[in-house]
C-alpha positions in Angstrom: 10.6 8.0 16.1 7.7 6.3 14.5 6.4 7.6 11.0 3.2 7.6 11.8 2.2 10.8 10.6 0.0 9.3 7.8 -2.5 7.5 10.5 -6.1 8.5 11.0 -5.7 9.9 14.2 -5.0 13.3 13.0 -7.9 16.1 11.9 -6.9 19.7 10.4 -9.2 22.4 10.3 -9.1 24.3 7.0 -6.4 27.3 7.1 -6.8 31.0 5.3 -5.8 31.2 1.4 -3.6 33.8 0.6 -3.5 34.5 -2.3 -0.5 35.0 -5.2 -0.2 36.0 -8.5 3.2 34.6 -9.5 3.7 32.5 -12.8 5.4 29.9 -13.7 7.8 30.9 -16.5 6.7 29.0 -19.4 3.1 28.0 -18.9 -0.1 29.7 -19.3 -1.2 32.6 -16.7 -3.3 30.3 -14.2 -5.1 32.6 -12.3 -6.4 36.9 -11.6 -5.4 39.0 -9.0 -8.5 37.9 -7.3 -7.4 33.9 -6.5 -10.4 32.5 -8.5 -8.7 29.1 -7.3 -7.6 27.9 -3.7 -4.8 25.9 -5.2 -3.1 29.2 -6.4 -2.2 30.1 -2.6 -0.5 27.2 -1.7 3.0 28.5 -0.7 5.8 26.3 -1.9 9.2 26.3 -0.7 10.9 23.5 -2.6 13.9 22.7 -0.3 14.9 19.6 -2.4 15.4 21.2 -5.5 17.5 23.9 -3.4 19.8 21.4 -1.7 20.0 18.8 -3.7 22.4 18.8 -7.7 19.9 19.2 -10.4 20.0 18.0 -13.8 21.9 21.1 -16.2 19.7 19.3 -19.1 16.9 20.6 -20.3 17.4 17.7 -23.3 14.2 15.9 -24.3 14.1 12.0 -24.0 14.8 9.1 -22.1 18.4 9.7 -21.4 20.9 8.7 -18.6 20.7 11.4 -15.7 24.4 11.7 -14.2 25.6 13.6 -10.9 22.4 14.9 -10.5 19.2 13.8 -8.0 16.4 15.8 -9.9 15.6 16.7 -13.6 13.4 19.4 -14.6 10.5 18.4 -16.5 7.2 19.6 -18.4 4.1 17.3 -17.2 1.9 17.0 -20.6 -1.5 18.3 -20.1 -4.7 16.1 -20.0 -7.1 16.3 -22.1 -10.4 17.5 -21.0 -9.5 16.8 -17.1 -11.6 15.8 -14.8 -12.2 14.9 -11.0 -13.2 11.2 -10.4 -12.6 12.0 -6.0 -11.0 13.7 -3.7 -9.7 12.9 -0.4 -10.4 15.4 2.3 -8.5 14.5 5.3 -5.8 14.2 2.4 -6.4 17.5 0.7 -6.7 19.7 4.4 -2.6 18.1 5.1 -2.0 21.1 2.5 -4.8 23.5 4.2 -7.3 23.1 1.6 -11.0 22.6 1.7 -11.9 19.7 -0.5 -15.5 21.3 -1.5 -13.6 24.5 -2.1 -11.6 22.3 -4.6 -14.2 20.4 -6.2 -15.8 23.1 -6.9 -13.0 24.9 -8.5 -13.2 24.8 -12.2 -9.1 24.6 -12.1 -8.7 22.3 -10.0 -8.7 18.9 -11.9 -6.3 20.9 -14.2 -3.9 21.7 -11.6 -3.9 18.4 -9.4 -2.9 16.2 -12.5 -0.1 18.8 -13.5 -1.9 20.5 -17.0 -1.5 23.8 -15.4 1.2 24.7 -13.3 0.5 26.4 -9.8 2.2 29.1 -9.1 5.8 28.7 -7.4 5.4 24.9 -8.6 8.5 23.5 -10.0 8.0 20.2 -11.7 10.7 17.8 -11.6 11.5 13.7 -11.3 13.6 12.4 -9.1 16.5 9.9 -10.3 17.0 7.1 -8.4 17.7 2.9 -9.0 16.9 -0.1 -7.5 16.9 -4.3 -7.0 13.6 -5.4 -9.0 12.7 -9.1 -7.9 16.3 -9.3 -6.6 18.5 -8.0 -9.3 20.0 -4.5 -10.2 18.4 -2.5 -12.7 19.9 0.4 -12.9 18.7 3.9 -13.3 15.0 3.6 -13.1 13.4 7.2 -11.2 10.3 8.6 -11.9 9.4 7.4 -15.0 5.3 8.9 -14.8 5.5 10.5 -11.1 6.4 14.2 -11.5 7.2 16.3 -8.2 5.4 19.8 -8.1 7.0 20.4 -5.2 6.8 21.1 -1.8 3.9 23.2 0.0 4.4 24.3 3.7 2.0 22.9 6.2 -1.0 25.2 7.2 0.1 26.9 10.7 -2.9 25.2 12.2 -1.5 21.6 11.8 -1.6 19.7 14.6 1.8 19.2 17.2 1.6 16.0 16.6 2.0 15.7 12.3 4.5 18.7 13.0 6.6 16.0 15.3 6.0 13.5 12.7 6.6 15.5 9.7 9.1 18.1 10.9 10.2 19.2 8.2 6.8 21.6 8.3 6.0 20.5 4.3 4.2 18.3 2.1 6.1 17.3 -1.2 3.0 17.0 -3.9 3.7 14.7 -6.9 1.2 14.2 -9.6 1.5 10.3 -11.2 0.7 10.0 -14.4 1.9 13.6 -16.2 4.0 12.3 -19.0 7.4 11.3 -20.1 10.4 12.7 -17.9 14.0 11.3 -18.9 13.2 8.2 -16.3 10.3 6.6 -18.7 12.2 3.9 -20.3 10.0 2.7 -22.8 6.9 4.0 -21.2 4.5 6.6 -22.2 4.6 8.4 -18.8 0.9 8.3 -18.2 -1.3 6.1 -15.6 -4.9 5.0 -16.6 -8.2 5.2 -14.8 -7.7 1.5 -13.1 -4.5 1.8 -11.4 -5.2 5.5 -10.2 -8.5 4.6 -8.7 -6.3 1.2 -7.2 -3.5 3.9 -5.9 -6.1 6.9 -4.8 -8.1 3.9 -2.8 -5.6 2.0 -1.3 -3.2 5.2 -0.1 -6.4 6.8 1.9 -7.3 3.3 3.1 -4.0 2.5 4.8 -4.5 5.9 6.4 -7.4 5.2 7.8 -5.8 1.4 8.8 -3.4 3.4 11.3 -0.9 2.3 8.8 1.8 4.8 8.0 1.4 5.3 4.2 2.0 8.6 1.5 -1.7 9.8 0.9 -3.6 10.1 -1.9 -5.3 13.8 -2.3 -7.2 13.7 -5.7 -7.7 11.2 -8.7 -8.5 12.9 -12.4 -9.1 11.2 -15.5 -9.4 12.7 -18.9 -10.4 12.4 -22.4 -7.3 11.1 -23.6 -6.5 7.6 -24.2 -3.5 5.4 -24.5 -3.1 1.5 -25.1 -2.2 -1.1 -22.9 -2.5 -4.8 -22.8 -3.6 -5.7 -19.6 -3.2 -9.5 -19.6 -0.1 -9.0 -21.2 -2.0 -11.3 -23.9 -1.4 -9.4 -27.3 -5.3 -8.1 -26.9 -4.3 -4.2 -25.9 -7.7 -1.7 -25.7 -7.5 2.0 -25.6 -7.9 3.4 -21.5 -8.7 6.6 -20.5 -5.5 8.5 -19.0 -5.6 9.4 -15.5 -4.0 11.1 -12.6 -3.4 11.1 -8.7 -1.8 13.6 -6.7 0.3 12.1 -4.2 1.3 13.8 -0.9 4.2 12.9 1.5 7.1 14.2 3.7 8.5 12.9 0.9 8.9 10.4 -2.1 12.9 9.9 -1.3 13.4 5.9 -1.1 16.3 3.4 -0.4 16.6 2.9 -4.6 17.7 6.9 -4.3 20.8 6.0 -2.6 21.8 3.4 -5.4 22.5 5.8 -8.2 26.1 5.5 -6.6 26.5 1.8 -7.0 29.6 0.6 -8.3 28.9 -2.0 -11.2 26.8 -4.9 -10.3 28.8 -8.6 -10.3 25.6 -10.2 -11.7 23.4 -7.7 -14.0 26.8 -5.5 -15.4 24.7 -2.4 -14.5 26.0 0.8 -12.1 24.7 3.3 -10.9 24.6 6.6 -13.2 26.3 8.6 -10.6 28.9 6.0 -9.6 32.0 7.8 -7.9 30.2 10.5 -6.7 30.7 10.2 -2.8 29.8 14.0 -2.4 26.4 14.1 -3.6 25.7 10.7 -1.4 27.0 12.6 1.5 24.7 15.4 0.4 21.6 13.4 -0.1 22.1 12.0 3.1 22.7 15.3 5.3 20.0 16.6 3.6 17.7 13.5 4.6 18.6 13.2 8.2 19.0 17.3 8.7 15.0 17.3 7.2 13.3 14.5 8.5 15.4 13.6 11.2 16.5 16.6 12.9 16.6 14.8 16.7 19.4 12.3 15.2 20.9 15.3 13.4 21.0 16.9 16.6 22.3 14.3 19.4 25.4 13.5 17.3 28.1 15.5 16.1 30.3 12.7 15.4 29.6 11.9 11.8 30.2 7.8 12.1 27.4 7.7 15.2 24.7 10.1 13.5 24.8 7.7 10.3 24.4 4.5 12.8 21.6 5.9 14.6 19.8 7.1 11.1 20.0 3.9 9.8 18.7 2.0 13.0 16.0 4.5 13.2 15.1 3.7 9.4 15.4 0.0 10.2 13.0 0.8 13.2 10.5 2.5 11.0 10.7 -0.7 8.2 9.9 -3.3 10.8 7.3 -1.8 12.7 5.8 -1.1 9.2 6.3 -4.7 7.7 4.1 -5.6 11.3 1.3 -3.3 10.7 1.3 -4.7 6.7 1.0 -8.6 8.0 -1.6 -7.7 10.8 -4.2 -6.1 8.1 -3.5 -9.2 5.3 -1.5 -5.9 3.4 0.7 -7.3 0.3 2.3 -5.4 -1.6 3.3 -7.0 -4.6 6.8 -5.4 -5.4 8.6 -4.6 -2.4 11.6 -3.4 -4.6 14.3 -1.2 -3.0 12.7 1.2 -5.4 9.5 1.0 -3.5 10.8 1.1 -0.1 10.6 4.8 2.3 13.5 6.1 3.4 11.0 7.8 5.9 9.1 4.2 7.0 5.7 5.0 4.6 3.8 2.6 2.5 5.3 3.8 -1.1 4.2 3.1 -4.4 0.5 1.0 -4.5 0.8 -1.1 -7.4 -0.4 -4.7 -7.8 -1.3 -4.4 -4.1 -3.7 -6.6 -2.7 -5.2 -7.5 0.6 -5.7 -11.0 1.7 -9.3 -12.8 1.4 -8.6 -16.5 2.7 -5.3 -16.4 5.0 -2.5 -18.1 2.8 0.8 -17.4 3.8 2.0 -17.9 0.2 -0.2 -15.4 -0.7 1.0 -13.5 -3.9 -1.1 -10.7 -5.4 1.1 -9.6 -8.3 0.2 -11.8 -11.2 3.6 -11.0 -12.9 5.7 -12.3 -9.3 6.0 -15.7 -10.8 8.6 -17.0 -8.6 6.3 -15.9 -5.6 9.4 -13.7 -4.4 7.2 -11.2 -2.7 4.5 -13.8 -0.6 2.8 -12.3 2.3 5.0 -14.2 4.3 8.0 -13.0 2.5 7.6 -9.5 3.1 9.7 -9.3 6.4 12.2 -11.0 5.2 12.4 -8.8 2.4 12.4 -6.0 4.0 15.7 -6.9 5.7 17.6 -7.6 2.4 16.5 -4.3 1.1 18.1 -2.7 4.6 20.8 -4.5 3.5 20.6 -2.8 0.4 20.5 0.6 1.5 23.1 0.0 3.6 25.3 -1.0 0.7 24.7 1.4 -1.1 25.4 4.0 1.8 28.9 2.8 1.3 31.3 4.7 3.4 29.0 6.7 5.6 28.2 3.1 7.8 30.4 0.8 9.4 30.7 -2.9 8.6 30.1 -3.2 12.6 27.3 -0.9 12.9 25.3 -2.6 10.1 25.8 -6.1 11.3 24.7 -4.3 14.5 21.6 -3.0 13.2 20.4 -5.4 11.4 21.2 -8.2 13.7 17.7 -6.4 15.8 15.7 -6.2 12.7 14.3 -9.7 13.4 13.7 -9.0 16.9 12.4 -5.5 16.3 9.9 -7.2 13.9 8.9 -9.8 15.9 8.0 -7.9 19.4 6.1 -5.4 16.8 4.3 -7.7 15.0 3.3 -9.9 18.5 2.3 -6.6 20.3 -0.5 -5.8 17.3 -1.4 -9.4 17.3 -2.1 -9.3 20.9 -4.1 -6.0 20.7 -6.0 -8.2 17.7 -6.7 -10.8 20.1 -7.9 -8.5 23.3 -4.7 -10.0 24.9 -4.3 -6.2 26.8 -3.8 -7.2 30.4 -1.0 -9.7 30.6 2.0 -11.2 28.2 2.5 -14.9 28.3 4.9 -16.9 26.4 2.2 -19.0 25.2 0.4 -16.3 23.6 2.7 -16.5 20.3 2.0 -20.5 20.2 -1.7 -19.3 20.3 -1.4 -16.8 17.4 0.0 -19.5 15.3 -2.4 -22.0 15.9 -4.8 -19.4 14.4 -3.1 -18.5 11.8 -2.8 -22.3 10.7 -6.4 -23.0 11.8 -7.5 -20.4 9.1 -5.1 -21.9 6.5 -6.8 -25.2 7.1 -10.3 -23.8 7.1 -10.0 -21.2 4.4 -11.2 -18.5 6.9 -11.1 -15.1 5.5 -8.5 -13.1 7.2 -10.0 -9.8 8.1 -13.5 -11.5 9.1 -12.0 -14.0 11.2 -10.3 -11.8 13.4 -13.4 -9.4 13.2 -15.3 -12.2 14.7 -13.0 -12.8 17.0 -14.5 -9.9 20.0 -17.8 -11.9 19.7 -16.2 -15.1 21.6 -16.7 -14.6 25.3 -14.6 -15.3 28.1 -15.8 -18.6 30.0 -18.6 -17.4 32.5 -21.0 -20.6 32.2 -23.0 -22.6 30.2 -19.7 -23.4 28.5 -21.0 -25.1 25.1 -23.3 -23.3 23.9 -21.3 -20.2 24.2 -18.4 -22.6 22.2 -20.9 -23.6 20.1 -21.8 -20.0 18.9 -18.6 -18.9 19.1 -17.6 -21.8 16.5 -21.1 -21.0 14.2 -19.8 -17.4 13.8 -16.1 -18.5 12.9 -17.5 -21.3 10.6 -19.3 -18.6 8.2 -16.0 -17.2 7.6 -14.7 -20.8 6.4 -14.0 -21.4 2.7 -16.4 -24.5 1.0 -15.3 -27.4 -0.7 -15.3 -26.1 -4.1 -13.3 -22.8 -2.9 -10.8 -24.9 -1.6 -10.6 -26.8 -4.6 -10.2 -23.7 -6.7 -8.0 -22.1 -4.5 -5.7 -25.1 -4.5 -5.1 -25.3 -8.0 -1.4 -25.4 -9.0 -0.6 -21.8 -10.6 1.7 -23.4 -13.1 0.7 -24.6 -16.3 0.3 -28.5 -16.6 2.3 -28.8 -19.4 5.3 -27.2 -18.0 4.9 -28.9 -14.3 4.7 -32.3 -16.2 8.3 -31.2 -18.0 9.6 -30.1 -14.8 9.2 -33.3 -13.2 10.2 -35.3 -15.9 13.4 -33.3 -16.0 13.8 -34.2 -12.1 13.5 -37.4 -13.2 16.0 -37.8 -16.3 18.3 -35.2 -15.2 18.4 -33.9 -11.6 21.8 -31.8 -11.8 20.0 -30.0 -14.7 16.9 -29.8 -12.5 19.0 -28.1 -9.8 20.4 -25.7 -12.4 17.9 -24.8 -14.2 14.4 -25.1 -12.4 12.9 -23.2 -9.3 12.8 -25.8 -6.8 11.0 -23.8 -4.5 8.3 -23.2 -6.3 8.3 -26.7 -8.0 7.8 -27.5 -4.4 4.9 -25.8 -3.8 3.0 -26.9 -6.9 3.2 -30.4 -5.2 1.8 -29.4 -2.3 -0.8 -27.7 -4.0 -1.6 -30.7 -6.1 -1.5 -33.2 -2.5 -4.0 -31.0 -0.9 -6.3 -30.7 -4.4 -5.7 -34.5 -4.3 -7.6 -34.6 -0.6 -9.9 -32.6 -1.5 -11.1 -34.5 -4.4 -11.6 -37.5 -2.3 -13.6 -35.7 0.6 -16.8 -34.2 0.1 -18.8 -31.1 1.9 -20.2 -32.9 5.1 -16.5 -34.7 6.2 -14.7 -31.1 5.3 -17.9 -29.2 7.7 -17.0 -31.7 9.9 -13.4 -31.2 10.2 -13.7 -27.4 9.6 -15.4 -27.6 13.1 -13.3 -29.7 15.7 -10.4 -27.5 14.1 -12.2 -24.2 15.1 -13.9 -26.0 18.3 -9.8 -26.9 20.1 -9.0 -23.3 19.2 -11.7 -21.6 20.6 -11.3 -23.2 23.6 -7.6 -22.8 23.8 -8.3 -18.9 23.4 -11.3 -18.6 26.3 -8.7 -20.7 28.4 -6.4 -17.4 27.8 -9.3 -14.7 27.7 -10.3 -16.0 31.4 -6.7 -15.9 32.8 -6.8 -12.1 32.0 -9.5 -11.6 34.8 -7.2 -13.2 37.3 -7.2 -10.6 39.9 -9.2 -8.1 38.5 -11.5 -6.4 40.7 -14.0 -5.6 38.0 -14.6 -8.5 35.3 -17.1 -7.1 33.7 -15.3 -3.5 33.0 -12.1 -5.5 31.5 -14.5 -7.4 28.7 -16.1 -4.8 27.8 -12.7 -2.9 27.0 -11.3 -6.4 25.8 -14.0 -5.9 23.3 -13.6 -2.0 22.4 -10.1 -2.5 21.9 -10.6 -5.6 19.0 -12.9 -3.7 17.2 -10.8 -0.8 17.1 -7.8 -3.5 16.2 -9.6 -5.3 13.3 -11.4 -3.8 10.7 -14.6 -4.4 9.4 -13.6 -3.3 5.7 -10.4 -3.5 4.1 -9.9 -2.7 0.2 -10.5 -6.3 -1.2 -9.7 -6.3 -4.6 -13.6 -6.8 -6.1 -14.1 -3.9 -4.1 -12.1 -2.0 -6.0 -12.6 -3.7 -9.1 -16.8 -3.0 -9.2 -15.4 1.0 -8.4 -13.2 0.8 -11.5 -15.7 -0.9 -14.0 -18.1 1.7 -13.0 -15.9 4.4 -12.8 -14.7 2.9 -17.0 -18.2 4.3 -17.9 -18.3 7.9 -16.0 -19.9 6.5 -13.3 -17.4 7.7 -10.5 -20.0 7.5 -7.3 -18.7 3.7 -6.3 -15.3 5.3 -6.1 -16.9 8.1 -4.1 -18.7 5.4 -2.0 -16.1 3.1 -1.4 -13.9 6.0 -0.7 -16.6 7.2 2.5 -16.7 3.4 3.9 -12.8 3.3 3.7 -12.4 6.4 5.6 -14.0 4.5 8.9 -12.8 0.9 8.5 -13.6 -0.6 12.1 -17.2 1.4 12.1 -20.7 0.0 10.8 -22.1 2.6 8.6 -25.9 2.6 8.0 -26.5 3.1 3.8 -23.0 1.9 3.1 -23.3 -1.5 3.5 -22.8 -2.9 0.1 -22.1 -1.5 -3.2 -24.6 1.1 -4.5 -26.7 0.7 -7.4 -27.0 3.3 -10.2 -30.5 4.4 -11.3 -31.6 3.4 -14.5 -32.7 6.3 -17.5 -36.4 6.0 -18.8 -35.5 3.5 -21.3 -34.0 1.0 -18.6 -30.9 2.1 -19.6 -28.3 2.5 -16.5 -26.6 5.9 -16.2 -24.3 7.2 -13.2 -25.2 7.1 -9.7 -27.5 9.2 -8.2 -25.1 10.5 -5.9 -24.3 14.4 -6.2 -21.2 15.2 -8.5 -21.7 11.9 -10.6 -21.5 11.5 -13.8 -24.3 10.9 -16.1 -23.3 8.8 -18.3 -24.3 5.3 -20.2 -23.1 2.1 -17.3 -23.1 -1.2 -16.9 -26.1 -3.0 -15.1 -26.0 -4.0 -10.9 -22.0 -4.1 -9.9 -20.9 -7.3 -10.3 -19.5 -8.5 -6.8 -22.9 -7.4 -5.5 -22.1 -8.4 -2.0 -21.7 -6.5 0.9 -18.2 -4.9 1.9 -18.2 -6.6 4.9 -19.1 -9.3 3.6 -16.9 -12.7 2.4 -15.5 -12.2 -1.0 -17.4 -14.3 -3.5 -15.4 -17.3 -5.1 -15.5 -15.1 -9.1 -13.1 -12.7 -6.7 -10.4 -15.1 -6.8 -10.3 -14.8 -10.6 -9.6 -10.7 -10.8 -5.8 -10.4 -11.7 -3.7 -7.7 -11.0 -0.4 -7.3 -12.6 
């Protein structure tokens, strides 16, 4: 069954409030009689925490979490809370109306977890995980609390009650403090990475990509220090929160707190030995959120087969949707992977500019582990992770089974979007995947922005006369997309420092059974390639590389009318079938994706109180493959008598002291300016 529950397809009307007045034992009476706030008649019914062993500690601290899949925690109020956005496609999955909940005076209190709803019980889930390839141990939710889980408005539509049948949303806030899963963190999230997470989670949503959604982001007046660099210069950012909203946050990393001890780190699992509560997890994961597997096997053996195919189903078709968009995520840990097939856990995310298939957004990922490229084939190892640490409830013979089809599940996925991309709709040739990868490495040689390209890519017409000049427009229009010298030269750089390539090739030299041991050949690899092409690009100049950019573009183009015309053979009505060639593209490839400057001008603005960009960005997110008059670029806050800028004008803004005309003042359909490259996200 796909998990596409998350997908913009979906539209909920707002549903009645009834209101409670239960308290939560412990906290502060949140409301009167009366409901002053909507949030207060959300009705939970927090299955988990029902069916699944709890931690009998109530003990303060960081501390090893055994036999148990929950803790109970206290989320540490904000101070000062208050809304930066809300999402309301987001917010009416739980039957709320976001104006109801902006206006509600509680509501930035409750949705970041410094007041407790009632019939909320906070907890954080234990679970470990492979980080960058290696077992770390008990990690869980070190700043993530649950609140639990609210039951779907009775107005929700068939097809999110297929898709999410369990008939509830589990509501996490991220960012409410220290739970025994912090480590040697603070617990808390700041303004940047919320507004990254609250962003990117609706904007995968509206993608058609299966993702948890985002429902609010709140910041506060309380501030905590982090070095972002990681270069011993640390300033003081505000504290922040998102609300988080899923089927639920349960991940392939929550079936490794059984692992034995690891060969190569030394670390286990905390509840190692304890095959009962695995076998509890996992009845309670299929019986919720797979109840047609649950119920077309009463053999044990076969149910746990067809789960985990139906989980490797759900990873593969969503690995496909991530490469189609230019999606990486940056730390495809088993931590970070859904048991229920959902984008999870938006951190150093980023979405391709210029198509590089070594693409690597995470500025910590030095070994380029998780490359855009990489990402299906990570995928697979963490399946073959899970099913490790499923242990006993899989066969050796149904695993190799299952994930011998991940590769061809992936593949017939990812050529099926690629052909929608194209307006390939009416026939499938075998030629069509040579065509896709002469694209692909077209716009590697170019430096064609990824999402524009394929934009542009409904504006070439199938061959009906006057054949060039319709090649020669069709080549203008993919030449703006096409990266200039001095882009290519920057781009090309090697990533490692000078120094340290020099000594790495020296040790080649002197020592090559040392080299072998000790450096990452791989990656030493690609430095070289990276200095080769730098090498050619310093000895051509912007004519030759125009030049060349264009008989690249011009074979292709033709290559792809040659196709476009063979899917008229036969039809009756030509001109009906381009004109749906054409509907179906631009409903295919987006307009707007969220490029990291993007983001980054919503964030600097949003540093100084000005939260309207996020607002803004937010809006023009929400319809990715539609033009939207008065959204076209980033807005521009008006400036106080004195010249001064404060917040946007835009209702709901703050008013406060900002910094002067964004600075990637281009539009958001536009190609990302060459300062872009430089924002790093870690």
């Amino acid at each position: 069954m796909a998990a596409s529950f998350l997908c913009r397809t979906h539209i909920l009307r707002p549903c009645l409030i009834l209101f409670r007045t239960v308290f939560t034992v412990g906290m502060d009476p949140m409301g009167s009689a009366f409901g002053r706030s909507p949030l207060e008649g959300l009705h939970f019914d927090n299955v988990a925490l029902k069916k699944l062993p709890l931690d009998p500690s109530q003990e303060p601290g960081v501390r090893i979490v055994k036999g148990a899949c929950f803790s109970r925690v206290q989320p540490q109020p904000l101070k000062n809370p208050t809304f930066v956005a809300v999402s309301e496609p987001a917010l009416a999955l739980l039957g709320l109306n976001a104006e109801e909940v902006l206006r509600d005076t509680l509501g930035p209190e409750y949705l970041s977890g410094s007041k407790l709803m009632p019939g909320s019980e906070p907890a954080a889930h234990c679970y470990c995980g492979h980080q960058f390839g290696h077992f770390a141990g008990q990690l869980g939710d070190g700043a993530a609390c649950y609140l639990g889980e609210v039951k779907a408005p009775a107005d929700q539509s068939v097809d999110l009650r297929n898709e999410n049948p369990s008939g509830r949303w589990e509501i996490q806030v991220k960012g409410a403090g220290l739970t025994p899963y912090s480590r040697q963190a603070d617990g808390r999230k700041v303004l940047r990475s919320s507004i990254r997470e609250f962003l990117c989670s609706e904007a995968m949503f509206a993608l058609g990509v299966p993702s948890t959604r985002a429902g609010s982001v709140v910041t506060s007046d309380l501030r905590v220090s982090r070095d972002i660099l990681y270069d011993g210069h640390p300033r003081l950012e505000r504290c922040s929160a998102v609300l988080r909203i899923a089927p639920t946050f349960i991940r392939f990393g929550s079936f490794e707190i059984f692992k034995s001890m690891d060969d190569l780190t030394g670390r286990q699992g905390p509840s190692v030995g304890r095959d009962d509560i695995r076998a509890q997890l996992l009845d309670y994961v299929i019986e919720t959120f797979y109840p047609e597997i649950q119920q077309a096997h009463e053999d044990r053996a076969e149910r746990n087969a067809a789960f985990f195919r139906e989980v490797t189903v759900r990873t593969a078709r969503l690995v496909a949707l991530w490469q189609c968009v230019g999606f990486c995520h940056g730390v495809l840990n088993t931590d970070n992977m859904s048991i229920v097939g959902v984008t999870l856990d938006y951190g150093p995310f980023g979405f391709m500019d210029r198509f590089d298939p070594d693409f690597v957004c995470n500025s910590s990922d030095s070994s380029g582990r998780y490359t855009y490229q990489a990402q299906p084939a990570i995928c697979r190892w963490n399946l073959a992770r899970l099913a490790e640490a499923l242990g006993p409830e899989l066969s050796a013979q149904s695993v190799k089974a299952v994930l011998d089809e991940y590769l061809p599940l992936y593949n017939a996925f990812y050529l099926g979007n690629m052909r929608r991309k194209l307006g390939l709709l009416q026939k499938q040739e075998p030629e069509d995947e040579a065509l896709i990868t002469d694209l692909l490495q077209t716009m590697h040689n170019t430096g064609a922005d990824f999402t524009n390209t394929f934009r542009c890519l409904s504006q070439v017409p199938c061959p009906s006369g006057e054949e060039e000049v319709a090649l020669g427009r069709s080549v203008d229009l993919l030449m703006e997309q096409c990266s200039t010298l001095e882009e290519l030269k920057e781009t090309n750089k090697p990533t490692m420092d000078h120094r340290e390539l020099v000594m790495v090739l020296s040790l080649a030299q002197s020592n090559p059974a040392l080299f072998q041991m000790l450096a990452d050949q791989k990656g030493v690899s690609k430095q070289l390639e990276r200095l080769a092409r730098l090498k050619e690009l310093v000895d051509t100049n912007q004519d030759d590389l125009r030049a060349k950019q264009r008989e690249d573009w011009s074979r292709w183009v033709k290559q792809y009318r040659k196709r476009l015309a063979r899917e008229l053979d036969g039809q009756s009505d030509p001109r009906r079938v381009e004109e749906e060639r054409v509907i179906a593209m631009d409903t295919a490839n987006p307009r707007v994706v969220l490029r990291n400057y993007i983001a980054q001008n919503a964030i600097e603005a949003a540093e100084t109180g000005d939260f309207s960009e996020v607002r803004r960005v937010l809006k023009v997110l929400e319809k990715p493959f539609s033009a939207q008059p008065g959204l076209e670029r980033p807005g521009r806050a008006r400036l106080a008598g004195d010249g001064q800028e404060v917040g946007a004008t835009e209702e709901g803004a703050q008013e406060e002291a900002g910094p002067a005309p964004r600075r990637f003042d281009v539009p958001y359909d536009g190609k990302p300016p060459l300062s872009a490259c430089g924002i790093s996200v870690s």
